[in-house]
VOGU-3710 file (C-alpha; in Angstrom, 3 decimals, decimal comma):
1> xxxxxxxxxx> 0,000/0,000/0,000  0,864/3,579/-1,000  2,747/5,005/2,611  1,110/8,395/1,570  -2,376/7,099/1,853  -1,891/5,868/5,127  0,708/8,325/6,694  -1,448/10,344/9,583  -2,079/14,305/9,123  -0,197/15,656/11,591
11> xxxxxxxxxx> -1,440/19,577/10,247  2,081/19,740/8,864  1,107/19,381/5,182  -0,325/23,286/4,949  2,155/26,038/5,886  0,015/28,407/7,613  0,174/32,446/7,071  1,160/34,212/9,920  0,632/31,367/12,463  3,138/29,995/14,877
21> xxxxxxxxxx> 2,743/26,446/13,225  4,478/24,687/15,865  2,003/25,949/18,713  -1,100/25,369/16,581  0,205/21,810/16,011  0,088/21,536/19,527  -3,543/23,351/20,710  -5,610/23,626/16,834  -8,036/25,258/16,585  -10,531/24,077/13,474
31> xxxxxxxxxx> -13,531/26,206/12,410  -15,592/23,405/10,636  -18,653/25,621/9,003  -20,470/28,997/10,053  -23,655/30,885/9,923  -24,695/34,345/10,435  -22,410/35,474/13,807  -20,939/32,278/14,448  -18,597/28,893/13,879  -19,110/25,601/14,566
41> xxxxxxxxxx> -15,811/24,374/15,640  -14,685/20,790/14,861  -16,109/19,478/18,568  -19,472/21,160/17,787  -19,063/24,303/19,796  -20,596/27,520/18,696  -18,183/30,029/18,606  -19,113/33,861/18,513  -17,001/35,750/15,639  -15,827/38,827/17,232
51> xxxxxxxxxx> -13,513/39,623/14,214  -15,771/39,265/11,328  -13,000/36,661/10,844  -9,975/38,761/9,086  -11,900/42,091/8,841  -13,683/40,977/5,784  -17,013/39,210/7,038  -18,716/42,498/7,233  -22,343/41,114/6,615  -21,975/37,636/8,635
61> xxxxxxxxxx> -21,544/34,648/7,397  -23,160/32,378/4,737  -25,662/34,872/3,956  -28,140/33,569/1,392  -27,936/36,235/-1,110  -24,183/36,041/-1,721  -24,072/31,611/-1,534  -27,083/31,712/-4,540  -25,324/34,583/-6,364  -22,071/33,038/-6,241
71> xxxxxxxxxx> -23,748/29,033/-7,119  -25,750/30,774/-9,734  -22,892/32,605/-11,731  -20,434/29,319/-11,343  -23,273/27,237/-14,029  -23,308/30,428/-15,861  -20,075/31,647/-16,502  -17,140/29,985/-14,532  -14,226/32,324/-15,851  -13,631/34,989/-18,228
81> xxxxxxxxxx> -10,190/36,625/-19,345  -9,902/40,057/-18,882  -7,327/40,594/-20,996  -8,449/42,408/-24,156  -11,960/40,692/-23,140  -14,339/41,202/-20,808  -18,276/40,209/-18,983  -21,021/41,964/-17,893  -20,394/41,464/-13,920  -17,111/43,294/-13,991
91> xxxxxxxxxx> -18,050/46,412/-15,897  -21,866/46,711/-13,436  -19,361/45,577/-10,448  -16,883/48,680/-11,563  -20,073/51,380/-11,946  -21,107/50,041/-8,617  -18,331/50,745/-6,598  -17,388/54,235/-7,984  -21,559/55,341/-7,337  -20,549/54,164/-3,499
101> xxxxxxxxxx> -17,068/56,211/-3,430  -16,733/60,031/-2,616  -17,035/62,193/-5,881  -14,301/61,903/-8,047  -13,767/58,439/-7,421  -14,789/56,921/-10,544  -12,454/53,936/-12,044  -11,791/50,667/-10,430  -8,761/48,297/-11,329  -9,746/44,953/-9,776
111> xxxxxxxxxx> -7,310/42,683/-8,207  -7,503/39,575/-5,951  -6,803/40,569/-2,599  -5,779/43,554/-0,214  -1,843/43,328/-0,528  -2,285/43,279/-4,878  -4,466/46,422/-4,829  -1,911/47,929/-3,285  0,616/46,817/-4,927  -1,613/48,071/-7,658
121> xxxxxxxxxx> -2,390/51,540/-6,643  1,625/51,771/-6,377  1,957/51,284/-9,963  -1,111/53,382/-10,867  0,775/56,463/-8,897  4,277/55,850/-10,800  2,044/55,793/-13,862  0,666/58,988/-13,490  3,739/60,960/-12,902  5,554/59,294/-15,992
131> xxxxxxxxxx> 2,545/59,648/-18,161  2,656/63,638/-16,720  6,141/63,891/-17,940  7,453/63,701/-14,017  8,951/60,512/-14,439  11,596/61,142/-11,163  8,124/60,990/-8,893  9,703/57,564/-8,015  10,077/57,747/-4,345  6,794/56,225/-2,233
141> xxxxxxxxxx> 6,116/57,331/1,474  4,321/54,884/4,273  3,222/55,378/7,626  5,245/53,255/10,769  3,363/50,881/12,106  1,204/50,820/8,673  0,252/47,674/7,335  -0,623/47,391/3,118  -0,446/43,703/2,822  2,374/41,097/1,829
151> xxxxxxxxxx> 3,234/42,013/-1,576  6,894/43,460/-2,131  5,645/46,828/-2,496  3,433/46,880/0,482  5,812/45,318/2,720  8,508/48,187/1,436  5,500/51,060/2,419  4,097/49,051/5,623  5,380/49,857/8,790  5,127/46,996/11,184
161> xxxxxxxxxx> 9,220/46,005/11,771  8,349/42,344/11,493  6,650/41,885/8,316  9,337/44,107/7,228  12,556/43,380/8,770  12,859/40,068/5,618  11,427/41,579/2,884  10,876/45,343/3,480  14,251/46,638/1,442  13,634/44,895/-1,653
171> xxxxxxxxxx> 11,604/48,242/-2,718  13,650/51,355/-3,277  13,366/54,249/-2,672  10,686/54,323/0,107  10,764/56,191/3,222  8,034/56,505/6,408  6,541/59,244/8,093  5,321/58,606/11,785  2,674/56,994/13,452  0,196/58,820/14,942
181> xxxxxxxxxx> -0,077/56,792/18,061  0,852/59,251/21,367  0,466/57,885/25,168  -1,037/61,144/25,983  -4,426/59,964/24,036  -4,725/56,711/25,486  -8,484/55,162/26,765  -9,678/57,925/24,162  -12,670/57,552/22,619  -13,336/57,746/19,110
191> xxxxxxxxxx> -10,475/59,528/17,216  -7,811/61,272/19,968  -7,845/65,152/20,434  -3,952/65,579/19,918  -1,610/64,799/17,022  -2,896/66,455/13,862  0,843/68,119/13,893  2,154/64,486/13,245  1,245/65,109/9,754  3,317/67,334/9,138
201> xxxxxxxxxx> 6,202/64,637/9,080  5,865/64,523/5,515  7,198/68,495/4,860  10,561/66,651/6,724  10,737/64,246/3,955  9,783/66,325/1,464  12,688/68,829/2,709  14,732/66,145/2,936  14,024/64,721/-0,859  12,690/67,210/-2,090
211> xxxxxxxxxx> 8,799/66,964/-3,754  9,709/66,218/-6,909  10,858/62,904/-6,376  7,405/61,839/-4,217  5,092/60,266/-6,125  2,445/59,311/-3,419  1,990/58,814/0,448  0,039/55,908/1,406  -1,400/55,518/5,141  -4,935/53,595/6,231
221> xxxxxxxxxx> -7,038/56,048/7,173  -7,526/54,031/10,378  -4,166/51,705/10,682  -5,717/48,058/11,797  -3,640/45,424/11,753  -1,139/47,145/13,724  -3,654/47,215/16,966  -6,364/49,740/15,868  -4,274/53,228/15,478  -6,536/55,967/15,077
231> xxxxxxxxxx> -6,294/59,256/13,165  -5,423/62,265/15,767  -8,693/64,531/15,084  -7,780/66,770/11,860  -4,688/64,319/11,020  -5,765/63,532/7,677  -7,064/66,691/6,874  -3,870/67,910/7,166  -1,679/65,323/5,066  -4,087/65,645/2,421
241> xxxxxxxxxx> -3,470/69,597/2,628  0,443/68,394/2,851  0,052/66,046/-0,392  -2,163/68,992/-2,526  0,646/71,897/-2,056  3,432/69,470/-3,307  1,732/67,570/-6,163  2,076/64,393/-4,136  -0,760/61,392/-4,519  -2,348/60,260/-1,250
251> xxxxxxxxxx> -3,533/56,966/-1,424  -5,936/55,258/1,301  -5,596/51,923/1,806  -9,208/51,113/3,013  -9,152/47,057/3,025  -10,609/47,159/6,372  -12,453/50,291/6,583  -14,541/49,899/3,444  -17,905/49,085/3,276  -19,791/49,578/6,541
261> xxxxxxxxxx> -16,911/48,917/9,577  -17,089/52,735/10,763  -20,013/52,932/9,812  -20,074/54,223/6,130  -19,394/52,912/2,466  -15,941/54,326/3,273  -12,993/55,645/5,788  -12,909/58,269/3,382  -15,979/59,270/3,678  -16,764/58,791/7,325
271> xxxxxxxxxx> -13,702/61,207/7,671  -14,530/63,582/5,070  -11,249/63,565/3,632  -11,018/62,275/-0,262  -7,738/60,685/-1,153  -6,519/60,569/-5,022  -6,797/56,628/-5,022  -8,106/54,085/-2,767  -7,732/50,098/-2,219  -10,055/48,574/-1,264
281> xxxxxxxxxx> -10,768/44,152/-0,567  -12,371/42,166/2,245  -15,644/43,689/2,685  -15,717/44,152/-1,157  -17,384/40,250/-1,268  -18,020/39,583/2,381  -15,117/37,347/1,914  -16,850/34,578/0,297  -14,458/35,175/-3,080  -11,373/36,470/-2,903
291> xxxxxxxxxx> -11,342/40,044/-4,588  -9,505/43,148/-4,439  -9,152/46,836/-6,371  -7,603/49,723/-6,429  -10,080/52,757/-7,281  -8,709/56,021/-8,684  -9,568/59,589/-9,554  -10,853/60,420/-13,544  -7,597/62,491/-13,674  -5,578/59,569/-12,684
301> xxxxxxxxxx> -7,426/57,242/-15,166  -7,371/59,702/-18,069  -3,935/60,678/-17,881  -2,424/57,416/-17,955  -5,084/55,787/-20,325  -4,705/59,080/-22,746  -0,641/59,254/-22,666  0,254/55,063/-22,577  1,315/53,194/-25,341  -0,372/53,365/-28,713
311> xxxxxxxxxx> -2,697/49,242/-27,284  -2,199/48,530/-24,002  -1,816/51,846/-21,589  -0,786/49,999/-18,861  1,371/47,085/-18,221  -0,182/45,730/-15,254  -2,580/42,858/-14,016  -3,731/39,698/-12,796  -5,070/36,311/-14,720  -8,239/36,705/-12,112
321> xxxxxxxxxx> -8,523/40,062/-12,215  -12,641/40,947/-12,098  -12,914/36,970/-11,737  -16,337/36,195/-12,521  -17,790/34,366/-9,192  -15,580/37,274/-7,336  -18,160/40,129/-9,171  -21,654/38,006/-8,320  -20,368/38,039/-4,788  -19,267/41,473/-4,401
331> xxxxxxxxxx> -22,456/42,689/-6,319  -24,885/40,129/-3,794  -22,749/41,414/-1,236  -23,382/45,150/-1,995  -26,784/44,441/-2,165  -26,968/43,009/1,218  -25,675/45,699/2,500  -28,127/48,433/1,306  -31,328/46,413/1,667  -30,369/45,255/5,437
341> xxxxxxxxxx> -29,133/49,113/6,219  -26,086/47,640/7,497  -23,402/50,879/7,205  -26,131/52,872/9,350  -26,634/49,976/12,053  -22,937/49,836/12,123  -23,159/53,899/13,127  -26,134/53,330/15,321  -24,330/50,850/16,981  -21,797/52,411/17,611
351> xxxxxxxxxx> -21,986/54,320/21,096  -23,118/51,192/22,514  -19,537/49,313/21,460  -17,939/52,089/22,653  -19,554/52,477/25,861  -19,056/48,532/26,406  -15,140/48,090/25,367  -14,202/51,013/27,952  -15,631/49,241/30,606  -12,541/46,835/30,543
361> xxxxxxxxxx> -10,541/49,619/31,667  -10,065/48,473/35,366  -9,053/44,759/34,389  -5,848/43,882/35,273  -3,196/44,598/32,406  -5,297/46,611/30,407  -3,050/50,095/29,665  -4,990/51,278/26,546  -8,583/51,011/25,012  -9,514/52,296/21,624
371> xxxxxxxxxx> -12,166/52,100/19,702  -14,263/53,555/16,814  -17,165/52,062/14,408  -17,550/48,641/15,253  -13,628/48,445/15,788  -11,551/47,894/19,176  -8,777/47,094/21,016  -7,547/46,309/24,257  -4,016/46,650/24,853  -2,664/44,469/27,683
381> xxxxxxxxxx> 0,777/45,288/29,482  3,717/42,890/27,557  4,760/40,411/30,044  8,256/40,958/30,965  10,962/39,606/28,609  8,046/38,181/26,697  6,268/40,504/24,738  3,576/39,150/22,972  2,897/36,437/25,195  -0,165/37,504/26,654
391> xxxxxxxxxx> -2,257/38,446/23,767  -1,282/35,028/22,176  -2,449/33,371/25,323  -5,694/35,343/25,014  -6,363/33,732/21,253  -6,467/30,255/22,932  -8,218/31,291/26,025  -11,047/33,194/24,027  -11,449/30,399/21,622  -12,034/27,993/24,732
401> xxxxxxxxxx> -14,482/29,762/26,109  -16,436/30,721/22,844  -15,138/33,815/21,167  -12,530/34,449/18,012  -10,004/37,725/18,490  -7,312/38,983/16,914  -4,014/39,958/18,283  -1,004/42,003/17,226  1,631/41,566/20,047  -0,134/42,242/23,396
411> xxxxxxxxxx> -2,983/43,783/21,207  -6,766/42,422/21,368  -8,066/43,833/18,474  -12,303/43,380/17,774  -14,269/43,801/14,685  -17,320/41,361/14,373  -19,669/41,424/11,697  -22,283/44,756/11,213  -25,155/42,090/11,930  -23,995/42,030/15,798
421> xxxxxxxxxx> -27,174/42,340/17,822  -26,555/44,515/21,329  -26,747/41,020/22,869  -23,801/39,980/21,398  -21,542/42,419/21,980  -22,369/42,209/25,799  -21,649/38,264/25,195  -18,364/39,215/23,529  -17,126/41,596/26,272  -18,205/39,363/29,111
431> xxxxxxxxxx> -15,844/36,965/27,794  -13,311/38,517/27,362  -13,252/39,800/30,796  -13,084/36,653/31,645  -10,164/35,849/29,519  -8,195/39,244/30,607  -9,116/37,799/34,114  -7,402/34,334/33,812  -4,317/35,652/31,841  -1,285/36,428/34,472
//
């Protein structure tokens, strides 16, 4: 008999992203199906999904709409290039998404995740500036502590010193302006009342290499993977002011804050500030096909488009680019969202998630709360000589008891689904009380 057939799974087979595969070995933790606000885990427990898994199941999960939108278009039309051709989906998909963005917004690229949008709007920046005859707009500016996916280019732009300390130099020339996160505005809540001046960190780089060699500045309008950073209030009013007096793009990177999780169709929006591109993924489908894009400005779009190459403008792209099942999801998923009201529950909500995460201010550890939308985090003290340790403890310990979080170092982050009932959120906090309670 074939030894492969019989050889036991012992989980080693898939290399898991971001995991410490080792320790999951030891204590795994399998999700088996889910429905609505919850998984079933593989020993039948229910558990409550107080992350809307990675940011991106914004409308719960297995909604009906989206699983007979994306069944329906696999018997119809299974995959289409898009490559000198094109279907229907992608082009009512594109229209769409640019009625939903702030004015001026009006062209979407599509890509397949988070980390190629960006990668994406990258490109789409150095491709303006050539096509403007500024071709030595080479130089790209991130945030510390920012977080724009895996790709080369984000990692080069991100922030976070381990996703970059590897792979972050391969990119040149990129430099970073500052995060915006200050001890003087911690257990704020909602967006902090000083730091606007961090902004203007950029006029240092731009004195430093000088404008014309900036093409664009990208931050997240509300940095989430790195522990929930939030804007100081007037921050990004400012670095767009920043970017307009030296012809620089400013680029959001709204993978998480899309579609509904503070509360609106976008960051940009809930903020009032309109950057010259945006990426965009996660919400985009509700998660059920992978799908990203990178939406840009009509001057963006017609500059490039009008000064490329005599066929093809631009020499970028992906084989699943506006993939077909990808567009009925996103389009079922849109549609979920405006018939079920779900960006003004999220805002409705609100003060009532706020109210509840701040109550965890007296457990023991907690140094910092933040919160905003239907977004939180509780920031324990590092154990010490063993940062980290805590908030990985707390994965384990939530699951146990019922409850999916996310960490980042000693970082609880929260971000369930927009369907959360008032009930659940109580359920959510409870436990993790209890979990903050049990962790030395």
């Amino acid at each position: 008999m074939d030894a492969r057939v019989t050889r036991p799974n012992d989980l080693s087979g898939f290399w898991m992203p971001y995991t410490a595969n080792k320790a999951f070995r030891e204590r795994p933790r399998m999700c088996v199906s889910a429905k609505d606000m919850h998984y079933v885990a593989d020993d039948g427990r229910l558990i409550l999904d107080g992350t809307a898994a990675l940011w991106c199941v914004n409308a719960g999960h297995a909604r009906p709409r989206i699983v007979e939108a994306v069944q329906r278009q696999v018997a119809e039309l299974d995959f289409a290039p898009s490559f000198q051709f094109g279907h229907p989906k992608a082009f009512t998909l594109a229209s769409r998404i640019a009625q939903m963005m702030p004015a001026g917004l009006d062209h979407v690229f599509f890509a397949n995740s988070g980390s190629e949008a960006v990668d994406s709007a990258l490109k789409i920046a150095l491709a303006y500036h050539r096509a403007r005859g500024e071709g030595q707009r080479v130089r790209l500016i991130g945030r510390e502590r920012g977080y724009h996916g895996s790709g080369f280019g984000g990692t080069a732009v991100g922030g976070i010193v381990k996703n970059r300390a590897a792979f972050g130099a391969q990119v040149h020339p990129v430099d970073h302006i500052r995060h915006t996160h200050l001890p003087e505005n911690r257990f704020s809540r909602g967006c902090p009342a000083h730091g606007a001046e961090l902004a203007d960190d950029l006029e240092r780089l731009v004195a430093l290499h000088d404008a014309s060699t900036i093409a664009a500045v990208i931050v997240e309008p509300m940095a989430g993977s790195t522990g929930v950073l939030l804007p100081p209030q007037g921050y990004l009013e400012r670095l767009r002011s920043i970017c307009d007096r030296h012809g620089i793009l400013l680029i959001f990177d709204e993978v998480i804050t899309a579609f509904g999780r503070l509360g609106a169709p976008s960051g940009a929006e809930f903020f009032g500030v309109t950057p010259d591109i945006m990426t965009l993924a996660k919400g985009i489908t509700n998660a059920t096909v992978p799908m990203g894009a990178a939406v840009v400005s009509d001057e963006i779009y017609r500059t490039v488009t009008d000064n490329g190459g005599p066929l093809i403008e631009f020499f970028h792209g992906y084989t699943y680019s506006g993939h077909p099942l990808a567009c009925a999801a996103a389009l079922a998923t849109l549609e979920t969202y405006e018939e079920e009201g779900l960006f003004a529950r999220t805002a409705a909500l609100a003060p009532a998630w706020e109210e509840r995460i701040h109550r965890l201010r007296e457990r023991r550890n907690v140094v910092d709360i933040r919160n905003l939308g239907l977004v939180g985090a509780v920031e324990l003290a590092p154990r010490e000589g063993a940062p980290g340790a805590r908030g990985y403890e707390a994965i384990w310990r939530a699951f146990d008891k019922g409850l999916m979080v996310r960490v980042t170092g000693d970082i609880i982050a929260l971000s369930p689904p927009l369907i959360v009932s008032e009930e659940q959120v109580d359920e959510m906090f409870s436990t993790l009380e209890a979990v903050i309670d049990e962790i030395d």
